[in-house]
C-alpha positions in Angstrom: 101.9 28.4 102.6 99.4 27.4 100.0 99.8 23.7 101.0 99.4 23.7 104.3 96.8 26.6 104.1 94.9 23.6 102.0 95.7 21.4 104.6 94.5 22.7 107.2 91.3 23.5 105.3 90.8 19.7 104.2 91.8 18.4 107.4 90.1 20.1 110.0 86.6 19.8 109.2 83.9 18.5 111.1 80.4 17.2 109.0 77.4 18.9 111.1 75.5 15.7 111.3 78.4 14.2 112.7 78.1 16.7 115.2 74.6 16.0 116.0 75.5 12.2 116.6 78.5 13.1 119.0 75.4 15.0 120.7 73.5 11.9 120.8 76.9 10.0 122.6 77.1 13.2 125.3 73.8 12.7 126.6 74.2 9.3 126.7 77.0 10.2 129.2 75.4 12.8 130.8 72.6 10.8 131.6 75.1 8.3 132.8 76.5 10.6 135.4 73.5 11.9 136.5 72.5 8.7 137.6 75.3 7.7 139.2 74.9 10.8 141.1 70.9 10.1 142.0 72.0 7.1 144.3 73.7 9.6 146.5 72.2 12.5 146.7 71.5 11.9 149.6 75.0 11.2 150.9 76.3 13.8 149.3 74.3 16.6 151.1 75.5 17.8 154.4 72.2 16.2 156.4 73.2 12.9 155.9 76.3 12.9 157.7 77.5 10.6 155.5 80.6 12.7 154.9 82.8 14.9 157.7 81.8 18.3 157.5 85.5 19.5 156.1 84.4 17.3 153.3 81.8 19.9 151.8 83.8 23.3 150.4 83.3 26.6 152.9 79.9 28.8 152.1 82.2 31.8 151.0 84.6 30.5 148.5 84.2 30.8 144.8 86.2 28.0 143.8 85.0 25.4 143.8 82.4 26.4 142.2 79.1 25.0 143.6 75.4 25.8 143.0 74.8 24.3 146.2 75.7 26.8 148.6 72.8 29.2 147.7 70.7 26.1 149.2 72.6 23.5 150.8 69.7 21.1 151.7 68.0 17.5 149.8 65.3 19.3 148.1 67.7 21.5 146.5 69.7 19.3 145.3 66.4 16.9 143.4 65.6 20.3 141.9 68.9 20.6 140.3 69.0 17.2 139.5 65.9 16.8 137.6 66.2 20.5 135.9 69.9 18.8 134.2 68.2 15.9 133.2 65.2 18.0 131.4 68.1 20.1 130.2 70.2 17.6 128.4 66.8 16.8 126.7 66.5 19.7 125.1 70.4 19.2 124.5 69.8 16.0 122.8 67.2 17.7 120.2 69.0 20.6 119.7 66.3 22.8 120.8 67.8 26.1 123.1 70.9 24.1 122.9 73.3 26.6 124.2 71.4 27.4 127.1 70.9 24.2 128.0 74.7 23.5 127.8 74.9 25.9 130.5 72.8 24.4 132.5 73.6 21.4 132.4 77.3 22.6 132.8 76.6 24.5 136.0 74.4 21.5 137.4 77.5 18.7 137.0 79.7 20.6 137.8 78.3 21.8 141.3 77.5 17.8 141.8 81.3 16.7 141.2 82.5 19.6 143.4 79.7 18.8 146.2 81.2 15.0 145.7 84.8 16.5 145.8 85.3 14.1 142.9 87.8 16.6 140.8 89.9 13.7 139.8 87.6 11.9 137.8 88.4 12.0 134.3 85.5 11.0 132.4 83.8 13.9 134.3 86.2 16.1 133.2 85.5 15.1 129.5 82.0 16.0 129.7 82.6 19.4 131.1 85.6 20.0 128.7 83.1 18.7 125.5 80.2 21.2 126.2 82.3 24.0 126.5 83.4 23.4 122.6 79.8 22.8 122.1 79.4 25.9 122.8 81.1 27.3 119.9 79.6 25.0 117.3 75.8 25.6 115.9 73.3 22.7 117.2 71.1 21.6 114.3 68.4 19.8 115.2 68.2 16.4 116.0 66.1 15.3 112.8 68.5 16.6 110.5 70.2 13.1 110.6 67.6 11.9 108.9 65.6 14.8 106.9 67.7 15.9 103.8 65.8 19.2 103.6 69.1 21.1 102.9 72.6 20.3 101.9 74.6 19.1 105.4 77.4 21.8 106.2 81.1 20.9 107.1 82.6 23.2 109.5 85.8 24.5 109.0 88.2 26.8 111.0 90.3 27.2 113.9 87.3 26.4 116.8 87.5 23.0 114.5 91.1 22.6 115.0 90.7 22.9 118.6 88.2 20.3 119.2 90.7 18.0 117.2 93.8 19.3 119.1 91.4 18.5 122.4 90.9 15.1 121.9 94.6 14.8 120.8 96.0 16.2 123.8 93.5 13.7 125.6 95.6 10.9 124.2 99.1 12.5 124.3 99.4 13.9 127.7 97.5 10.2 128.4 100.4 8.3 127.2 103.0 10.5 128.9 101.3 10.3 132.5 101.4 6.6 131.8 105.2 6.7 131.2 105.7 7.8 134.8 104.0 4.8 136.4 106.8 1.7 136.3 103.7 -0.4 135.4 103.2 0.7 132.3 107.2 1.0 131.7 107.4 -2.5 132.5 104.1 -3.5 130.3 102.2 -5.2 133.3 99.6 -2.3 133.6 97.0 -3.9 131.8 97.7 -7.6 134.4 97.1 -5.0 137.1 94.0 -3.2 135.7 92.2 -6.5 134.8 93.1 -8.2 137.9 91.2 -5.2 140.2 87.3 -6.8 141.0 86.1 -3.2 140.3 86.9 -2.9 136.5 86.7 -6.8 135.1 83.6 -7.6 132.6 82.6 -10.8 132.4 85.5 -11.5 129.9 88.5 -10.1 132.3 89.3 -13.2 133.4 89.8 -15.2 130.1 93.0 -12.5 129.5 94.3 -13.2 132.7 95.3 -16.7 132.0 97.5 -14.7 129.0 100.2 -12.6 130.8 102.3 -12.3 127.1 99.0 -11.4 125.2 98.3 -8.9 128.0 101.7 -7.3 127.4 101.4 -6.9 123.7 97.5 -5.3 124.1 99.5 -2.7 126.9 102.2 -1.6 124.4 99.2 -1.2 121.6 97.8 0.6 123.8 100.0 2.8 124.3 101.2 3.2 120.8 97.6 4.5 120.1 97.7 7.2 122.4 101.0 8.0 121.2 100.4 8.3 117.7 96.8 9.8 118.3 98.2 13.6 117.3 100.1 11.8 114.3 96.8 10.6 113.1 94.8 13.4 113.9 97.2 16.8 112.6 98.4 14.3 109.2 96.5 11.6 108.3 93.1 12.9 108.5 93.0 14.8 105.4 92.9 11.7 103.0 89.3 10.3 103.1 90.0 6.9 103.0 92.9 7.4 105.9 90.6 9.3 108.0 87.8 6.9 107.8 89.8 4.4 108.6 91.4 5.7 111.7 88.3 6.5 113.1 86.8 3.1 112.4 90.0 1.4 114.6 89.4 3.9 117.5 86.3 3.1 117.6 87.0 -0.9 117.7 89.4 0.0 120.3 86.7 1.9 122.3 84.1 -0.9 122.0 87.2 -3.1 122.7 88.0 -1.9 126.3 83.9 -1.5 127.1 84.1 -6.1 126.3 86.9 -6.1 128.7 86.8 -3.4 131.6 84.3 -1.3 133.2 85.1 2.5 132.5 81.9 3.4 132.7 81.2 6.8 131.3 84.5 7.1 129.5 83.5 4.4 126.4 80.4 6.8 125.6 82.3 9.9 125.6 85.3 8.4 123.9 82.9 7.2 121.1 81.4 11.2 120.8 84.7 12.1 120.4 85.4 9.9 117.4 82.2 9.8 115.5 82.3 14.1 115.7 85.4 13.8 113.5 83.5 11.1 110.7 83.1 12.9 107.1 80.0 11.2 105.1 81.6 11.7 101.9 85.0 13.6 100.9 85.8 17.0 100.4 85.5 18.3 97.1 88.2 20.4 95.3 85.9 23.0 94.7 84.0 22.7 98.3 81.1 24.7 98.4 79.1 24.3 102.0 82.7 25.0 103.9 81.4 27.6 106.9 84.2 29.0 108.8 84.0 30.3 111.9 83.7 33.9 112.7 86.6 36.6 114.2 85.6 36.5 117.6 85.1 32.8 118.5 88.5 32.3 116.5 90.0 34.6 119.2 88.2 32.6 121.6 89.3 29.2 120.3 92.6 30.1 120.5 93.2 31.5 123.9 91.1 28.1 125.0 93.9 25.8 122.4 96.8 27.7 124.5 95.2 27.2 127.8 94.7 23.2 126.8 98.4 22.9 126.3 99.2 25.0 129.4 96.7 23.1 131.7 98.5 19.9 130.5 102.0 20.4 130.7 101.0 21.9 133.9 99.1 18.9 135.1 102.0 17.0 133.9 105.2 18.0 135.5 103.0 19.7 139.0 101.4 17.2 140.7 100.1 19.7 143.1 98.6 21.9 139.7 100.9 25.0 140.6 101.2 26.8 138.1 96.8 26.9 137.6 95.9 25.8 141.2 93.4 28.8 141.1 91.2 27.0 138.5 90.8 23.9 140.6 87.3 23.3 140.6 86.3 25.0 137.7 85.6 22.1 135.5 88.2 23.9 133.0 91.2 21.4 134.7 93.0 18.9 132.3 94.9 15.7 134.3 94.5 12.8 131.7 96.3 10.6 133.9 93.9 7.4 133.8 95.2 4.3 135.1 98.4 5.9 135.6 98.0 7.3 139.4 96.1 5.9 141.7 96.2 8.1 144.7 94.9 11.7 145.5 94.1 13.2 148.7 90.0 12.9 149.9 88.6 12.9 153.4 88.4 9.0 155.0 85.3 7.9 155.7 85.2 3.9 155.2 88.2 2.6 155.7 89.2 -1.8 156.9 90.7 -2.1 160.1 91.9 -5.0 161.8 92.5 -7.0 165.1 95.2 -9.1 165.0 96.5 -11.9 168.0 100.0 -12.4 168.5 101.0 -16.2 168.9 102.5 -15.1 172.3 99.5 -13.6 173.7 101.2 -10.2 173.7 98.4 -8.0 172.8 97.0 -7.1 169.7 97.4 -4.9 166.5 96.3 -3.2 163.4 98.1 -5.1 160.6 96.2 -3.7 157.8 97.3 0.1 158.8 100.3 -0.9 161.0 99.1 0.5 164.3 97.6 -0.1 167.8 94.4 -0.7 167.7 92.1 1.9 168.1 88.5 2.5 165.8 88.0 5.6 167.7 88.8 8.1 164.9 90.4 8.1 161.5 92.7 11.0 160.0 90.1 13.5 158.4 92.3 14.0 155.1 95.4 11.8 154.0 96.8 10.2 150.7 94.0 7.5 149.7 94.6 4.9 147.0 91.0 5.4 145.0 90.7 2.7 143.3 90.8 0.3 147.4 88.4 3.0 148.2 86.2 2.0 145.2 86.7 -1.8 146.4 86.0 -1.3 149.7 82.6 0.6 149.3 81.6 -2.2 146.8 82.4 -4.7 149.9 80.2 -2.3 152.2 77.1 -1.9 150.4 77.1 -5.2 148.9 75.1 -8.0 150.0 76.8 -10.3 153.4 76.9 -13.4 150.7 78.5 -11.3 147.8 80.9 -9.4 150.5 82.1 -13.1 152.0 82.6 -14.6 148.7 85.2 -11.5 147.5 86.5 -11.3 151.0 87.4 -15.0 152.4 90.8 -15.0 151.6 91.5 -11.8 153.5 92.5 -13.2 156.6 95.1 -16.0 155.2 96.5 -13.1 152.7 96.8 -10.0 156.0 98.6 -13.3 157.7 101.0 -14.4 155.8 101.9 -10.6 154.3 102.6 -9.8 158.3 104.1 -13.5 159.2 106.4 -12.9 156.4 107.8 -9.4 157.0 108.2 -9.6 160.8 109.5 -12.0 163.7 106.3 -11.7 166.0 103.4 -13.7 164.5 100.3 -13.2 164.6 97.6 -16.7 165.2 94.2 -14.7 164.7 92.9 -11.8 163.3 89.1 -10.0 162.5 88.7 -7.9 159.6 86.2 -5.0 160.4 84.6 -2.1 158.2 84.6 1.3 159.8 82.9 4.3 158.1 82.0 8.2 159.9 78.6 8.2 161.0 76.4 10.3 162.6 74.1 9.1 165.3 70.0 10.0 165.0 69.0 13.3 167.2 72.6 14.3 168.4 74.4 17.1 167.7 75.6 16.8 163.9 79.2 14.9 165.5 80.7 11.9 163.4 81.8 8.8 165.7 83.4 6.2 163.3 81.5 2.8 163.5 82.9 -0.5 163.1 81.1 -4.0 162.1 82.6 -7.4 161.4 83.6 -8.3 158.1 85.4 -11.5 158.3 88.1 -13.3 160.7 89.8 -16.4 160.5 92.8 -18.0 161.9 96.3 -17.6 160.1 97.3 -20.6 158.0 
């Protein structure tokens, strides 16, 4: 017992100015999301009518939880916005931190419910870092660079749970992976760089390297799978630890060269340099503060509901076992580039009109039905990531939108031509998205406008 009690003592320590640069990387990302939100405020409140009215959560639910419903309207929502963005301010100087966790907690939280945006993963992250936050002390921001007192290393079990946190992250990572075939079969990382949404300038150049592309997707996934080894074993050496956390962090700066994850590389890199030591641990360690009775209790019911949420999200795709936590911001589904779909109202979607050689009539070859722009199903099973690719192709410029789209009509040709006995000769790609007419009645009719057409080859 005297080992691993020594163990877990050396180990599981966190260097407080360590912590106050992991701050710096969280509002970094929190900044981040803000702003990605600020584009769309306006979209995403109910005035706009951007969205179907089934999209937004009912006014007398709790869950999902949303700030929103004590005041539904634009104005509102700038309020909120700007109030989290003076908030992670005084995050970032560690002035009335805790409070200001909350707030900003509350505020992203209600903006990822209002955007029905559950799924995302690097939202979930932040949300999922503050509340540890919460259990560690903030020292100020200029204690990175005044030496007015002797830094403190943190020690206890609220420490082991923000390293068995960002372990999970990785495990449960690599084991969602396993159930996609793509990843089985190594060509993942083909697929990920080859989608227009994620490549850097630098995608391309792997492309041309299918067998190099392989190898980088098996490293990849031996990281995430030896993440808890590093993590629980390795970490109590100094020299081990530091160099661990220098190769994640490589790896991190790796993938933000080669795809665009956005929010994810900032928060990844929080995660890592929280776990730096600026010197090692003596024998006789003297500025070791453990954490008190209480938020050890607290740590631990959070560690078991980590694990719990997991597994659950895991082996239930539907979230069974917690489904009443959905929308609490507490939800762990690590599943990132593993699956792709997830149920969200439609509301821009690529139709088509397609000619039949025999002038029989026309069809809908992109969804396989008659055609008819009329309406779209309000909620069905949506690939995200041809959502993401076809709101870049609607809100991009008519230059940028023909250059990624001209060889849509040749590729919907031949994929038809070649699976069925009626050909088609022509077809016209249109864009239809839920709108709502000015000074009617708050109804969406679907509108449709050209994209591109062409005749089949």
């Amino acid at each position: 017992m005297g080992y691993w009690k020594e163990h877990f003592q050396r180990t599981f320590v966190i260097d407080e100015r360590s912590l106050i640069l992991a701050r710096v990387f969280t509002f970094i990302a929190i900044l981040w999301s803000f702003s990605n939100y600020y584009g769309n405020l306006f979209f995403l409140s109910p005035e706009s009518g951007f969205f179907p009215p089934e999209y937004f959560p009912g006014p007398y639910e709790f869950f999902p939880f949303n700030l929103f419903r004590l005041g539904n309207s634009l104005p509102v929502f700038y309020a909120a916005f700007f109030t989290g963005v003076i908030a992670s301010f005084f995050f970032l100087c560690g002035k009335w931190t805790k409070p200001a966790i909350v707030i900003i907690w509350l505020i992203n939280l209600s903006l990822r419910n209002q955007a029905n945006l559950e799924s995302r993963a690097f939202e979930t992250l932040i949300q999922i870092a503050l509340v540890w936050f919460l259990f560690f002390p903030q020292p100020p921001l200029q204690r990175l660079w005044k030496k007015t007192e002797t830094p403190k290393l943190l020690s206890g079990l609220v420490v082991f749970g923000w390293y068995n946190q960002i372990a999970m992250l990785y495990f449960f990572s690599f084991l969602h992976k396993l159930q996609n075939p793509k990843w089985a079969s190594l060509d993942a990382l083909k697929l990920i760089f080859s989608k227009y949404i994620y490549q850097t300038p630098l995608s391309p150049s792997l492309l041309s390297s299918p067998a190099l592309l392989k190898a980088m997707t098996l490293i990849s996934l031996a990281i995430e799978l030896f993440a808890p080894v590093f993590l629980y074993f390795c970490f109590r050496n100094y020299k081990w630890r530091s160099a661990v956390i220098a190769s994640f962090l490589i790896f991190h700066l790796s993938i933000l060269l080669f795809l665009q994850v956005g929010i994810f590389t900032p928060m990844s890199l929080a995660l890592w340099v929280s776990l730096i030591l600026w010197r090692p641990i003596l024998s006789d360690e003297k500025t070791l503060i453990q954490s008190g009775q209480i938020k050890n209790a607290l740590a631990l019911m959070l560690i078991v509901f980590t694990l719990l949420i997991n597994i659950d999200g895991l082996i239930n795709q539907k979230r069974d076992l917690l489904r009443a936590l959905s929308g609490t911001g507490l939800t762990q589904r690590w599943s990132m580039f593993a699956t792709r779909n997830h149920t969200a109202p439609i509301n821009l979607w690529l139709g088509s009109k397609a000619t039949f050689k025999d002038q029989s009539g026309e069809w809908d070859v992109i969804n396989n039905q008659a055609v008819d722009f009329s309406k779209a199903p309000k909620l069905q099973s949506v690939d995200y990531i041809w959502w993401a690719f076809v709101s870049q192709i609607a809100f991009t410029s008519k230059e940028r939108a023909d250059r990624i789209t001209r060889l849509f009509p040749s590729y919907y040709c031949e994929r038809w031509n070649g699976a069925h006995e009626k050909k088609i000769a022509y077809i016209e790609i249109k864009i239809i998205r839920n709108v709502i007419p000015p000074f009617q009645l708050p109804r969406l009719y679907p509108q449709e406008s050209d994209l591109i057409s062409g005749p089949c080859p």
